[in-house]
C-alpha positions in Angstrom: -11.7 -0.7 -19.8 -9.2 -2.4 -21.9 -8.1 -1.0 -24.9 -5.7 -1.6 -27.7 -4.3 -5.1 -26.6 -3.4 -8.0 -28.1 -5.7 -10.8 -26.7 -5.7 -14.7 -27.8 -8.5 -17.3 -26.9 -8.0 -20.7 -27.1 -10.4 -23.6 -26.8 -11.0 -27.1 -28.6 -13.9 -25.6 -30.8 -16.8 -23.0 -31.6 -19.4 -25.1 -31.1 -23.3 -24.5 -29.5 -21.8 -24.8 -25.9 -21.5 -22.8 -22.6 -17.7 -22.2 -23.2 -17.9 -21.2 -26.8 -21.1 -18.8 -25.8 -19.1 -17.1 -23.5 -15.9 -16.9 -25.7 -18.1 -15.2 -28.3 -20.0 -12.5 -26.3 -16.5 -11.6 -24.3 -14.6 -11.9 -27.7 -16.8 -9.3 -29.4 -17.1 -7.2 -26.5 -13.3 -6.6 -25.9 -13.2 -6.1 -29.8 -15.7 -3.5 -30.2 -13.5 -1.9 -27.4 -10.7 -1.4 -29.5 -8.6 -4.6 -29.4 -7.2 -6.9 -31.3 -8.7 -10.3 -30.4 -8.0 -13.8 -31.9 -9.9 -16.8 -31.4 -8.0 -19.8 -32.2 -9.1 -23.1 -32.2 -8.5 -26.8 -32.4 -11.4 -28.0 -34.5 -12.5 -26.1 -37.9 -15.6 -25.4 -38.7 -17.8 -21.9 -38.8 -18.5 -20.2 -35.4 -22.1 -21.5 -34.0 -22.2 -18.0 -32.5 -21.5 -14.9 -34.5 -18.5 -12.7 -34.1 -17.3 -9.6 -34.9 -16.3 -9.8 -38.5 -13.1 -8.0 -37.1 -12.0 -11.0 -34.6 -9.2 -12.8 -36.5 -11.3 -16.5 -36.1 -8.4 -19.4 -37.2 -7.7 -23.3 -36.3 -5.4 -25.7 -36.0 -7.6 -27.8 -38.1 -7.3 -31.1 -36.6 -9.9 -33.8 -36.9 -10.9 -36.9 -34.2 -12.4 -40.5 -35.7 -14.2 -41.1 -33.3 -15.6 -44.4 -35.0 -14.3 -46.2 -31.8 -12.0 -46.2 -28.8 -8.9 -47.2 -30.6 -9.7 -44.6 -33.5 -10.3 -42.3 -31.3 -7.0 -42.7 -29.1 -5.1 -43.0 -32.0 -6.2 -39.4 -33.8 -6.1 -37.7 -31.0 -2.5 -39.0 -30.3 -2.1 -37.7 -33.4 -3.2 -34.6 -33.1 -2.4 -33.0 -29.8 1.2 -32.8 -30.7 0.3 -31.0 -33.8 -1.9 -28.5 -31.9 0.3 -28.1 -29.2 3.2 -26.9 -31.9 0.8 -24.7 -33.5 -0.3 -23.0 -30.4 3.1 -22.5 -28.8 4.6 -21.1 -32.7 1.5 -19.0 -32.6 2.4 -17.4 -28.9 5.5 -17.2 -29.5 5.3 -15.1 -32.8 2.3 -13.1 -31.8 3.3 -10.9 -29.2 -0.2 -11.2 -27.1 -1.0 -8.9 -24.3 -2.7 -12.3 -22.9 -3.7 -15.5 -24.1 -7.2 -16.7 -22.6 -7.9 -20.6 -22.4 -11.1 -22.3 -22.0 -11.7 -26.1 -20.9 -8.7 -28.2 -19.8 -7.4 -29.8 -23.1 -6.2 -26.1 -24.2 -5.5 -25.3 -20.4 -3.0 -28.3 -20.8 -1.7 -27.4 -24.1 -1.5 -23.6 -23.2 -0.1 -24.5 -20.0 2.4 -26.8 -21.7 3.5 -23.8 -23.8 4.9 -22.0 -20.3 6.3 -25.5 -19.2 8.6 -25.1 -22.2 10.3 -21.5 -21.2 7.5 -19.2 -23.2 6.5 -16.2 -21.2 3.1 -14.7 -21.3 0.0 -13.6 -19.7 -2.0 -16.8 -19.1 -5.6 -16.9 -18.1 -6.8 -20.5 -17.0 -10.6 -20.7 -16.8 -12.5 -23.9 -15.0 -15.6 -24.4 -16.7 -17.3 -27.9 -15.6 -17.7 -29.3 -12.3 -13.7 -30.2 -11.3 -15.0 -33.0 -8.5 -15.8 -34.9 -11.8 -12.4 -34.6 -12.7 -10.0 -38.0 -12.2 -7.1 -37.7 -9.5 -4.2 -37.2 -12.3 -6.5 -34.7 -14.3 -6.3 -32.5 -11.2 -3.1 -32.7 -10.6 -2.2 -31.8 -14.0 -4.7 -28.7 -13.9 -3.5 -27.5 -10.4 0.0 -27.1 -11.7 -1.5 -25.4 -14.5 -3.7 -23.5 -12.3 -1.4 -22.3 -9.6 1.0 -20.5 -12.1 -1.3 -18.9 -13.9 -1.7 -15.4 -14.3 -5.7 -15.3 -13.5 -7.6 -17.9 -12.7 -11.6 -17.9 -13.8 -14.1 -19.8 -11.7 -18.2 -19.8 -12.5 -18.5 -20.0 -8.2 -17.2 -19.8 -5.1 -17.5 -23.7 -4.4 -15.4 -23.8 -7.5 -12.7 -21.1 -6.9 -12.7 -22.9 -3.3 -12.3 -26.0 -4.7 -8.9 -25.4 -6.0 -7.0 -25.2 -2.4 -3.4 -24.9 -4.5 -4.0 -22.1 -6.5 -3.2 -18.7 -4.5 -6.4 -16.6 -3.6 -4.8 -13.7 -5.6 -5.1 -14.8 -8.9 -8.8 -16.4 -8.5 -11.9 -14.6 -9.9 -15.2 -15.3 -9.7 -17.2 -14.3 -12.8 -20.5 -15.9 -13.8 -21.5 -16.6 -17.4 -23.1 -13.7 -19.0 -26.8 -13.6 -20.5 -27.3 -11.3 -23.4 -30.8 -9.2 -22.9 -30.9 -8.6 -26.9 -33.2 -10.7 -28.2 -34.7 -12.3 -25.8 -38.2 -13.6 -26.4 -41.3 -11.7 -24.8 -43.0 -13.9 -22.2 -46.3 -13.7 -23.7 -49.8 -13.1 -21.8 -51.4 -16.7 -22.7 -49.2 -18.8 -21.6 -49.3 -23.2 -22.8 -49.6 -26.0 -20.1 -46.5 -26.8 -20.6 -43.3 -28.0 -18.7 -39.7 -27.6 -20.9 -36.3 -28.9 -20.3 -33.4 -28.2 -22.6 -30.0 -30.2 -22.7 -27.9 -33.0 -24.5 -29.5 -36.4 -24.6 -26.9 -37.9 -22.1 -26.3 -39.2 -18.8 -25.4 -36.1 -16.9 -28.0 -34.3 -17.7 -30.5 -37.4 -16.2 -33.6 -36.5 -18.2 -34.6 -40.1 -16.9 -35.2 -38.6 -13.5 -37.3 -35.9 -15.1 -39.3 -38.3 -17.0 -40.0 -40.2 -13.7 -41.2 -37.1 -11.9 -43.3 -36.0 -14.1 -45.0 -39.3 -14.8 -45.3 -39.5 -11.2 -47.8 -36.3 -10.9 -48.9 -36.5 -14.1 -52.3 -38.2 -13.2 -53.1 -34.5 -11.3 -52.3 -32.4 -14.3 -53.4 -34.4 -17.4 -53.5 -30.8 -19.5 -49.9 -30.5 -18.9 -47.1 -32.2 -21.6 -43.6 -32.3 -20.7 -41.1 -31.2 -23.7 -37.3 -32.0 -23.7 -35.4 -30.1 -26.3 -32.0 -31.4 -27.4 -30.7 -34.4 -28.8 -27.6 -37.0 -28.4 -26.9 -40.7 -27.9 -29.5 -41.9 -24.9 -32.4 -40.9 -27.2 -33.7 -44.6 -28.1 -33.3 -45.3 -24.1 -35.5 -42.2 -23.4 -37.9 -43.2 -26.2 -38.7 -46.6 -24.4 -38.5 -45.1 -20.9 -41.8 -43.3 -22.0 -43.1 -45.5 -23.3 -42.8 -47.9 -20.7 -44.3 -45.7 -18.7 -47.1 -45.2 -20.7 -46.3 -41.3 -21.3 -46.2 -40.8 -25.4 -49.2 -38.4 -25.1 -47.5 -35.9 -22.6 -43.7 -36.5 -23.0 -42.0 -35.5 -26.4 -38.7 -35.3 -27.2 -38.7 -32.2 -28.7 -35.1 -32.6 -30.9 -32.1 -29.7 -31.3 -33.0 -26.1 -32.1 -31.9 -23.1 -32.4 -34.2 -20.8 -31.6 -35.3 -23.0 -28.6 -35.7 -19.5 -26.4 -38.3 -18.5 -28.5 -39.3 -22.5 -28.3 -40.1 -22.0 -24.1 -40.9 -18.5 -24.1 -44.8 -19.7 -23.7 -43.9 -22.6 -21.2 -45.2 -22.3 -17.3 -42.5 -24.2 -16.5 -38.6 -24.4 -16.2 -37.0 -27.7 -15.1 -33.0 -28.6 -15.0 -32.5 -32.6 -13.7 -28.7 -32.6 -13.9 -26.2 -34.2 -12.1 -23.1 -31.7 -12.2 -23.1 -28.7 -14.5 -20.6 -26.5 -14.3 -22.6 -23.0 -15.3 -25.9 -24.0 -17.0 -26.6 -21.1 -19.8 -29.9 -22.9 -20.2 -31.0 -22.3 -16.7 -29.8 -18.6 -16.8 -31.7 -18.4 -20.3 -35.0 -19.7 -19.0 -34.3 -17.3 -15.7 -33.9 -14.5 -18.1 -36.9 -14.8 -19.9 -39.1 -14.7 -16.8 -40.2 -19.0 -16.2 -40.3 -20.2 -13.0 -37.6 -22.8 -12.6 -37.0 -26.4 -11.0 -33.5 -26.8 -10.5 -31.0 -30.0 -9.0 -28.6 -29.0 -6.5 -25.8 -30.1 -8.0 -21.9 -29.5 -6.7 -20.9 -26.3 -8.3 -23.1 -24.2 -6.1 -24.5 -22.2 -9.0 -27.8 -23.8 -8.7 -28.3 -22.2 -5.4 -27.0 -18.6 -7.1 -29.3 -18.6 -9.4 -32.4 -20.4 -7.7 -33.7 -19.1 -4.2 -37.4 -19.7 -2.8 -38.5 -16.6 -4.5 -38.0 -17.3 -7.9 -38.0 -21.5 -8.1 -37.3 -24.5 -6.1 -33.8 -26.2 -5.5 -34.4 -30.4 -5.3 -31.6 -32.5 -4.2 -29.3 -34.5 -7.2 -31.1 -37.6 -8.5 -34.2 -37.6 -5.9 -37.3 -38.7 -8.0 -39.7 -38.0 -5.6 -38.4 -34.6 -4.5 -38.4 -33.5 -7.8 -42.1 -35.2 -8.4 -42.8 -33.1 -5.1 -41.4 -29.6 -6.6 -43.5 -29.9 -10.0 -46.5 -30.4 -7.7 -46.0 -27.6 -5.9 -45.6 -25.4 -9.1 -48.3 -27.0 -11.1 -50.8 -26.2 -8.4 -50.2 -22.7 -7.5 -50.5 -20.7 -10.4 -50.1 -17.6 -8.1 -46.4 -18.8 -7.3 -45.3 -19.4 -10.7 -46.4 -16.1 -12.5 -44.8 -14.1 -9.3 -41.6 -15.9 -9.8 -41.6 -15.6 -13.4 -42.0 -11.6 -12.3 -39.0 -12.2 -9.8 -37.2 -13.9 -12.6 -36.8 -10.8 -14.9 -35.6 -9.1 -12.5 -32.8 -11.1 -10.9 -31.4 -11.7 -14.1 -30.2 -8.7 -14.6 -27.1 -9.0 -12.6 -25.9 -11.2 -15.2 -26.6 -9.1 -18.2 -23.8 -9.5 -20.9 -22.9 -5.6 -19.9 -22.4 -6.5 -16.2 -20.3 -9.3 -16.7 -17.9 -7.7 -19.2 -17.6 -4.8 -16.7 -16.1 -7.7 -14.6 -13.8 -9.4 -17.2 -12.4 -6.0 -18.2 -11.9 -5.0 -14.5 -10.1 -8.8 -14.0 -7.8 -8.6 -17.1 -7.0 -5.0 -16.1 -5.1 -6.2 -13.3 -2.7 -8.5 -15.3 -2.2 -6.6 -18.8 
């Protein structure tokens, strides 16, 4: 167990997502261990997760306008040589046991820091699905990759992704899924099928509403509610109502108590196209719904969803997916055993489980 170590994180923001979630729950743990942990990132603003009031939470304090293209380019210009000064003064004076970075613009600058002659632990950590990643992105990140000191991958398919980064500094460590505070699956359940996620493209919500309207006819009790929100809202808005589906599809909006939300549900669905590790498919797994899942590239899909707790449909396939809820929707016997099965596979990725493996990982480097 690591104690009494200096240990940096670095990541654009704290915001509500996957990499920040994990940043905060390994970032606490290692602290109430008995080191001293910084979190330091690009963007300001409070934490969306709580942490220790003992972590040493600071930021470059950089801001995008992201009114258009050219704004955008030309803040962000702006700022990454002011973050990347910032971040290599603050290595360089802080004497860290290891600096942690999480998603690729702080693997760059991090990496950038080592470039220039600084020497330190680095741990990289790939977080999406790289076979979305352009041809000059990768080759960036594999130089980055290869030198590192660890390298963190959600999967397999991931870790073996990366041909150019040597097998002894790859680690496989899924996200983790904290058991505290976790809603109770109560006993009367609603007719009701969730999906969580940004209102964007890659998470395809189209597809779902498709499916759904394509069985609905069979289960008219049922509604279908997406919780989340972002830019395709007005598209999904009229794709239900083209289809005639205002009465049983709702976008449900952002929350944040949205496990509490689909605690009641009877159904889990994910309509993705890439993900890199999807808490919100681990979340719903935890709790104890049965789950619909696309098979997208970064093999976590199958890790998480096997015929005895959900079904797997292939990326994009309307009428496989239309075929899956079906199948749940009819057998009430197969949805409450998976829920059952759910519980219990989740514990392998309790928060306690997966810091065992971080701390066993960063042990070999500090």
């Amino acid at each position: 167990m690591l104690k009494d170590k200096k240990i940096l994180f670095v990541l654009p923001r704290m915001g509500g997502g996957g990499a920040e979630r994990v940043t905060a729950l390994v970032a606490n743990a290692l602290c109430e261990q008995g080191n001293e942990v910084t979190i330091y990132t690009l963007v300001g603003g409070e934490s969306f997760y709580p942490l220790n009031s003992s972590i040493h939470y600071e930021s470059v304090g950089i801001s995008v306008n992201r009114k258009n293209r050219i704004t955008t380019y030309a803040s962000e210009a702006i700022a990454l040589p002011k973050s990347y000064f910032k971040i290599r003064n603050l290595i360089k004076n802080g004497h860290f046991d290891v600096v942690i970075s999480l998603l690729i613009e702080t693997d760059i600058l991090v990496g950038a820091c080592k470039w220039t002659g600084l020497k330190f632990k680095h741990v990289c950590s790939e977080r999406n699905d790289p076979t979305r990643r352009s041809d000059k992105q990768l080759k960036v990140l594999n130089s980055i990759y290869k030198k590192a000191s660890l390298f963190v991958c959600q999967s397999k398919m991931v870790s073996d992704f990366y041909k150019d980064v040597p097998d002894e500094i790859k680690v496989v460590i899924s996200n983790p899924i904290s058991p505290e505070g976790l809603p109770e699956r109560p006993t009367s359940l609603t007719k009701r099928v969730v999906a969580i996620g940004k209102l964007m493209d890659q998470k395809n919500f189209p597809l779902l509403i498709k499916s759904f309207a394509k069985v609905s006819g069979e289960y008219p009790e049922y509604v279908l509610d997406i919780y989340g929100e972002g830019e395709r809202r007005v598209q999904l808005e009229n794709l239900i109502s083209e289809l005639g589906m205002g009465r049983q599809i709702h976008l449900k909006g952002a929350s944040k108590q949205v496990q509490k939300d689909i605690a009641d549900a009877e159904l889990f669905v994910m309509s993705s196209d890439f993900e890199g590790f999807p808490n919100v498919l681990l979340e719903a797994i935890a709790i104890g719904l049965p789950v619909i899942s696309t098979d997208f590239a970064t093999g976590i899909a199958r890790e998480l969803v096997g015929e005895e707790n959900g079904i797997i449909v292939p990326v994009g396939n309307v009428e496989k997916m239309a075929a899956a809820i079906d199948a749940m929707l009819s057998n009430d016997e197969m949805r409450h055993r998976m829920g059952r099965n759910n519980k219990e596979k989740a514990k392998k990725y309790y928060t306690k489980e997966i810091i065992q493996q971080w701390n066993e990982a960063l042990d070999r480097i500090v």
